[in-house]
Structure formats: structure tokens, C-alpha cells
N, C-alpha and C positions, 0 to 999 in steps of 0.2 A: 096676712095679719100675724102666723106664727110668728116673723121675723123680728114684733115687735118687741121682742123682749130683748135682742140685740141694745135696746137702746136704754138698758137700764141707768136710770139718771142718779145714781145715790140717794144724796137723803130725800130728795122729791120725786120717788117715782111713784111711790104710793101717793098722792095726793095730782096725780096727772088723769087724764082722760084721753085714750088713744079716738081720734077721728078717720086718718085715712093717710094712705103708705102711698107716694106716687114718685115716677120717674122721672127728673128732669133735667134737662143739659143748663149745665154754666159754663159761656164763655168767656176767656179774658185774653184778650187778643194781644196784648204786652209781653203776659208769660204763655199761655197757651193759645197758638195759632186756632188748634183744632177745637171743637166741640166734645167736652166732657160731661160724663151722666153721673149725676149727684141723685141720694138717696133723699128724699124730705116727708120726715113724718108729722102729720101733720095734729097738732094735741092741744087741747085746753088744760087750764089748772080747774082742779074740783069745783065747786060753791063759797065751798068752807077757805079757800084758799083767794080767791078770786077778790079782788078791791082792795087789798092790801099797800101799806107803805111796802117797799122793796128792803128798807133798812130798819124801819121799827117796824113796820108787820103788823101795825095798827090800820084798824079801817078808815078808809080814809074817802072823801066822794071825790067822783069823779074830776075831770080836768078837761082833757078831751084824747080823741083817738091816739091821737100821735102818729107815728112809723113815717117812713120818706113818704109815701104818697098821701099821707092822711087817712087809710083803713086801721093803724096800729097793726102789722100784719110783720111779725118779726123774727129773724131764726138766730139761733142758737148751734155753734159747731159742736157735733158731737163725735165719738170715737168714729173710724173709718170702719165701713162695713166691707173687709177683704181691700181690694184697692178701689173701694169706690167712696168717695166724702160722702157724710152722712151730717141732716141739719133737723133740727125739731123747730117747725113754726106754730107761730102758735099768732094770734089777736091779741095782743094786748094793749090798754091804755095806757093814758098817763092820769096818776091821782094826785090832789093836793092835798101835801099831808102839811099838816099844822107846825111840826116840827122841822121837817125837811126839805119843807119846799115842795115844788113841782118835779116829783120823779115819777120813773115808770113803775108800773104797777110790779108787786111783786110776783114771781113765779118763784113754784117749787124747785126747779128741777136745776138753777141758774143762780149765781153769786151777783148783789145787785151789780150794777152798770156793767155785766159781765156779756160776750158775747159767746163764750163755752159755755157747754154743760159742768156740773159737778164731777162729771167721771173722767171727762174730755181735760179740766185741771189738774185734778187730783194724777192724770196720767202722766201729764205733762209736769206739775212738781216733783214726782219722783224723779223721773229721767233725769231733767234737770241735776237732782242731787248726785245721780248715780252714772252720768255719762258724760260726753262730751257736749256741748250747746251744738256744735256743727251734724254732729250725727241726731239731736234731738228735732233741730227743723228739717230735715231730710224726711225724717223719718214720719210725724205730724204736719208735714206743708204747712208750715208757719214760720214768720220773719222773727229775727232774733227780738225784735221790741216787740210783738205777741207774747214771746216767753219772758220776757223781764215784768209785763204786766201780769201776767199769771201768774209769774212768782208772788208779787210783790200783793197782787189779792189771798194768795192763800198763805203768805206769812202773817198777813192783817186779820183774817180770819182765826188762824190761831191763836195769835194775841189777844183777840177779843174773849178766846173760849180759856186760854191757859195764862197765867200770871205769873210770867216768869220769876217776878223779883219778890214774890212769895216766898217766906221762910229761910230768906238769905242772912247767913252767919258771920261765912268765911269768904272772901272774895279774891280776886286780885284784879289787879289792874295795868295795861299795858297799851302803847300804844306803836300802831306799824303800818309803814310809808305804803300807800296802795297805789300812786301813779308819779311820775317825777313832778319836779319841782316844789317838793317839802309839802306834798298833800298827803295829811294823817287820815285812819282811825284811832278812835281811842275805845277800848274793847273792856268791857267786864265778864268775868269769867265767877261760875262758882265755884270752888273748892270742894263741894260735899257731891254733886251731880257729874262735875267736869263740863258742863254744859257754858257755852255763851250765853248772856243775859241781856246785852246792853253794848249798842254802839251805835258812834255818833259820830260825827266827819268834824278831825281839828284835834290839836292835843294842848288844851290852857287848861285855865280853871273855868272857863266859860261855857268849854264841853262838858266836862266831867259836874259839872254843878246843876244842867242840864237832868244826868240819870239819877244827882240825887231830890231834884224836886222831882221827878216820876217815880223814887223812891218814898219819897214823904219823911217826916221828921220820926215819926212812929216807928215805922220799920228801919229808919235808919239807927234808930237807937240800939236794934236788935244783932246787928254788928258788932262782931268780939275780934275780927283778925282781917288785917287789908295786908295786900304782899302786892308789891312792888319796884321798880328800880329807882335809883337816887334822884328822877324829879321832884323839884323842890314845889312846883304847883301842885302838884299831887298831894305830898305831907301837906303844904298848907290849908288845903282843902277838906281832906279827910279829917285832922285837925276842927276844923272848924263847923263841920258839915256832921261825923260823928267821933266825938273826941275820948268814947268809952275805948274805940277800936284802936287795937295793938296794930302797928304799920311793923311790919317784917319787909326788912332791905333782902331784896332776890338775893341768895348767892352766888347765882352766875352770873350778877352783872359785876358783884364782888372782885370775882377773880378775871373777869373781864378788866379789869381795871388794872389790875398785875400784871396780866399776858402787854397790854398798851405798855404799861414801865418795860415790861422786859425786852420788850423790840425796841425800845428806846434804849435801854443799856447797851443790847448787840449791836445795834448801828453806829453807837458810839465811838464804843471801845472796839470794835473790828475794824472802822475807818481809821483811827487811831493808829491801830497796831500791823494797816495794809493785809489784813488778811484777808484771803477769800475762802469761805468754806459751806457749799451750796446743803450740805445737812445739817447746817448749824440753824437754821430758822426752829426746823421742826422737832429737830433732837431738844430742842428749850420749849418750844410750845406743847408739845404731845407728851401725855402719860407714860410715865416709864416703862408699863407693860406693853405699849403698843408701840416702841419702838422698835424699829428694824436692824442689821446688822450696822450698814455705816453709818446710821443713826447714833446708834452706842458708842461705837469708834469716834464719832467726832465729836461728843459727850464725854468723853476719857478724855479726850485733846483740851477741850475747852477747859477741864477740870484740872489739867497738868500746866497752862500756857494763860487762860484768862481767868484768872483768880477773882475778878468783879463780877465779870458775865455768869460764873459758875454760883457765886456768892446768890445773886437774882435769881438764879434759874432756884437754889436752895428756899429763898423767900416766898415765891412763888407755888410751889409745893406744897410748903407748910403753910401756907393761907388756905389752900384747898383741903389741907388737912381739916382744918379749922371747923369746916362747913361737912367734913364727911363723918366725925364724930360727934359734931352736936352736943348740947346740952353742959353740964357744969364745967365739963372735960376740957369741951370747945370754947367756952369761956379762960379759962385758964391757959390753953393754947394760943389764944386771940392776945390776952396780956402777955404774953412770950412774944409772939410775933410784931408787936407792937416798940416792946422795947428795944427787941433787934432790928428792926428796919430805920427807927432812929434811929441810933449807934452806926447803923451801917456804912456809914461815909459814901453812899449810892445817892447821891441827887434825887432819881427818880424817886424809887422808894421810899425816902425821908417824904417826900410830898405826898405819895398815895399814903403813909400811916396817919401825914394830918388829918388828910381826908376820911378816913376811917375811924379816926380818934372823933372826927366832927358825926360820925352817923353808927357810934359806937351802940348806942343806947339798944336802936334800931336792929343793929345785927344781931343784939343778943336776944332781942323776941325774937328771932330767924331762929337761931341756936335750941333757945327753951321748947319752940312750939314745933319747929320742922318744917315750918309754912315755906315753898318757892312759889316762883312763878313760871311752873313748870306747864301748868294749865297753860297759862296763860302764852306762851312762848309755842306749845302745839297748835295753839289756837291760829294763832299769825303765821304758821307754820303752809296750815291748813288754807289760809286764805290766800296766801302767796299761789298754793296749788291752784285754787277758784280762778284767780287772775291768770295767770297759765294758761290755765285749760278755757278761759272766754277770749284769749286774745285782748285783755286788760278791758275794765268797763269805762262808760264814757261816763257814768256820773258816778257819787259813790252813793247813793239809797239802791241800785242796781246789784251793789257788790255787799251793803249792810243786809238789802233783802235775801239773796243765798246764803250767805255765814250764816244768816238765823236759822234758814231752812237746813243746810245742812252742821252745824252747829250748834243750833241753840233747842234742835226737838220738836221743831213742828213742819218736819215732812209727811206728809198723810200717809198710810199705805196704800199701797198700790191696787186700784180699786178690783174687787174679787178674790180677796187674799186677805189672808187674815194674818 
């Protein structure tokens, strides 16, 4: 009976009654030929706990026994005790609860329709957040759909205790491709936490319209700054949904729109003029402090021999300029750069300054406030890693339930640790 404290269950161990610690073998002849010995402690819930709904936790009368054979006699996986599986059984019913229907009664020690203990999850969500899926079933003898439900119970758990979209000001909003063939999330991030808030598989207005009725009219009101890139379902939306909040156009999809004109001018004018010169991509794409020697060197060439190319790669610059000084400055830089990309006689760039002329307004909350979506862009950064490291999921509430857990703040700690 010492040992029984091995089996501390979280938040229902106080409310457990230990009965009897016995040895017993489980075979499974598929993965294990031989006969292995499993720990099973065998425990009731108190009085006070006992006839419970599982999910309101209201008393509820009985139903009847339930379990495979009809005694209600049911275990629970709990943490490994050294290399031997360890399980808490316990009798339990099934109660009819007025609310929920016919479920099993509640236990302390157990998340409803759950077949882990509390510690036996909370183990297995951390790992999750913290390790590889392939080293966490290894390690817990559990199949990768064990751990996607475990997750997906203890992000629901936490939702239910923490409110994520509580006190949201400043947000942004982004959306990134998580398996081929044009399958989105579309991700809310907050600006004041850094945390993820919100995501939902698909990138229209029909997603996004989605977090703001779970956002409510009230709180959406409480909205002063959304940052974003040039989707136009997005402005429409927030527009309409809360139209006090200032939309800041990302400045990196800004000059991402530059970098597109200016491999369009190089390809141009270098096919043009038959040249080949393999450090001309990057000598125009890359920061002038981060070039290299022949970098420079073919950056001096381009500056003495293609007078356009050079003119773009000048344009280019000074947009980024634009976005690195901010504020009345960057305003006035933006009117600079505006009248010279017209004027410029460069195709390209005369079409991104319309474009810019069209989402003018936009950039200059970007400028005034200093909003990116820089959150946001670590965020998908981070989820790319997630898919990576699962070997890609096969649904996406599989891949939305880890980003929350490791993104959005509700990974438990790791039970026995503060």
C-alpha cells in the first residue's frame, strides 16, 4: 500500500479512496506474443463525489452499471510505474443526467469520456508540446491517435477554464497553407500576449466571421488595431464586423511586393541584354550590409551596365526605408516614393505604386502605430515546425489543437513541478 502514492491523480486524488494494489498480466497477442504484468490499483471516488454527471457534476440518479460486461468495472491508464503499465479501476455507473444525457458517472481522478488519468494527460500534453510525437509514443506505449485525443481533451479543458479572446485590443490576422492542395488556416494572434487566440480551417470571410461571432459584438467593439496582409476578404470583414479598428497593411508583405517587381525587372532586362550573372538575383534581393564580395561586385556591374535594374533595386530600398523609419518621416518618404515609381518608366513598379496608392490609407496606420504581423508570421512559422516534426496531420483540428497547446498557453505543467 506504500506504493500508492506513486498513483497521485492531480486534481482528484483527494477525493479518491485507495481499495487494493494487485498484480496482473495483459496479453495482446498482435503486439505482445508474451505475457506482460500490469500494475492495477484498485479505488472508488469518496461519497461526496460518487453519482455525479461527468461533465456538469450535478447529481444525477442512476442509469444502470454499464462497463463491457455489465458490472461498470473500468480502468483508467495511469503514469508507468518503472517499466511496468499501471491502471486505476474503479466500479463505476452510468447516470442520467437531465442535461447530458446518459453518461458515465463522474470520477475524480479522470477527464470525462477520458480513459487516462489527469497526470497520465497532463504528462503526455507537455511531451507533446516539447518533443517529438514519435519519441512521445515510444516512450507512454500509446498510438499517435491516443495523443491527438489527449491533446485535443486538454486544449478543451483549458478553454473551458481560460478565455482566450478576453481583453483583445490589438490583433492580427494571417493565414498559412498546412497540407497541399490550397488547404488554409486562418490564425489570430494577439499583439499585447504574443499568444494565438483563434484558428479555423479555410481562409474567406466565412472563417474569419466564424472567431468574430465567438468573439461577440461587445468585445468586438473593444478593438482598436487589426494588422494584416492586402486580403481583401479580411478588410471587408473587419470593416464590417468592427469598423472602429484601424487595419495596418503588414510591411513585409509591402516590400514583398517589390522584391516580385524586381525579379520581374531582372528577368526582363537581363534576357534582353543576354546576360548571365548568377549573383545578380541576390546582390538586388539581400540588404546591403549582408552582402558578400561578389555580391558587391555584381551590384557595381549592374549599377554601371543596367541602368533600370539598378533604378528597381534603388526603389526597392527606399520602400523598405519607408517601413524602417515610420511615422510622419515615413509618411513623407512613402509620398517620395510614390511619385518616383510613377515617373520611373519601369512597368513593373508604376503597377505596384497603384497598388500602393489603392492601400495608401492602410499603410499609414502601419507607419503611425508600428503594428506588423510579425506575430503573426512566427506564429505559422512555428506551425510549419508542428507539421515537420508530426510528419503532417491528417485533419487540421489535430494541427489547430497543438498551435493552441503550444501557442496559444494552455499547456499544463508538467505534473509534480511547479
Amino acid at each position: 500500500m506504500r506504493m500508492s502514492r506513486v498513483f497521485a491523480t492531480g486534481p482528484g486524488d483527494q477525493n479518491m479512496v485507495i481499495e487494493d494494489v494487485t498484480i496482473e498480466t495483459e496479453t495482446s497477442r498482435e503486439k505482445h506474443p508474451k505475457a506482460t504484468e500490469v500494475l492495477v490499483l484498485s479505488v472508488r471516488p469518496k461519497a461526496s463525489q460518487a453519482g455525479r454527471c461527468s461533465r456538469c457534476q450535478k447529481r444525477c440518479p442512476g442509469y444502470d452499471a454499464g462497463g463491457r460486461d455489465g458490472d461498470g468495472i473500468r480502468r483508467w491508464r495511469t503514469l508507468d510505474v518503472g517499466t511496468t503499465k499501471a491502471y486505476l479501476q474503479a466500479a463505476v455507473p452510468r447516470v442520467e443526467c437531465p442535461q447530458d444525457g446518459v453518461v458515465v458517472a463522474h470520477v475524480p481522478w479522470a477527464r470525462p469520456g477520458a480513459k487516462h488519468t489527469w497526470l497520465f494527460e497532463d504528462t503526455c500534453a507537455w511531451l507533446a508540446a516539447h518533443t517529438a510525437l514519435s519519441v512521445l509514443t515510444v516512450l507512454l506505449r500509446i498510438a499517435w491517435r491516443t495523443v491527438a485525443a489527449i491533446v485535443t481533451r486538454v486544449v478543451a479543458d483549458g478553454r473551458d477554464t481560460n478565455d482566450l479572446l478576453a481583453g483583445l485590443s490589438r490583433i492580427g490576422i494571417d493565414e498559412i497553407a498546412y497540407r497541399t492542395g490550397h488547404r488554409y488556416l486562418t490564425c489570430v494572434v494577439d499583439h499585447t500576449t504574443g499568444r494565438l487566440v483563434w484558428a479555423g480551417e479555410g481562409r474567406n470571410q466565412d472563417t474569419l466571421g466564424r472567431f468574430f461571432d465567438q468573439l461577440g459584438a461587445e468585445r468586438a467593439k473593444l478593438l482598436t488595431h487589426v494588422s494584416c496582409d492586402g486580403a481583401e476578404w479580411i478588410h471587408a470583414l473587419v470593416r464590417t464586423r468592427a469598423p472602429q479598428a484601424l487595419i495596418c497593411l503588414d510591411g513585409f508583405h509591402v516590400v514583398a511586393w517589390a522584391m516580385k517587381a524586381l525579379d520581374k525587372v531582372r528577368v526582363r532586362t537581363m534576357t534582353k541584354a543576354a546576360i548571365t550573372d548568377r549573383h545578380a538575383m541576390w546582390a538586388t534581393r539581400k540588404n546591403p550590409p549582408d552582402l558578400t564580395t561578389e555580391q558587391r561586385t555584381s551590384l557595381a556591374e549592374i549599377a554601371d551596365t543596367n541602368k533600370t535594374l539598378y533604378r528597381a533595386y534603388l526603389l526597392k530600398e527606399q520602400l523598405r526605408e519607408v517601413f524602417r523609419v515610420k511615422g510622419t518621416h515615413g509618411r513623407q518618404l512613402l509620398a517620395g516614393w510614390l511619385s518616383w515609381a510613377s515617373h520611373s518608366r519601369i512597368p513593373e513598379f508604376a503597377a505596384l505604386a497603384r497598388s500602393i496608392r489603392r492601400y495608401r490609407d492602410l499603410i499609414w496606420n502601419t507607419l503611425d502605430h508600428g503594428l506588423s504581423n510579425a506575430r503573426s508570421e512566427a506564429t505559422n512559422t512555428h506551425l510549419r515546425a508542428l507539421t515537420k516534426r508530426a510528419y503532417g496531420f491528417h485533419s487540421p483540428d489535430a494541427l489547430i489543437a497543438m498551435a493552441m497547446l503550444t501557442r496559444g498557453g494552455l499547456c499544463p505543467a508538467l505534473p509534480g513541478r511547479k
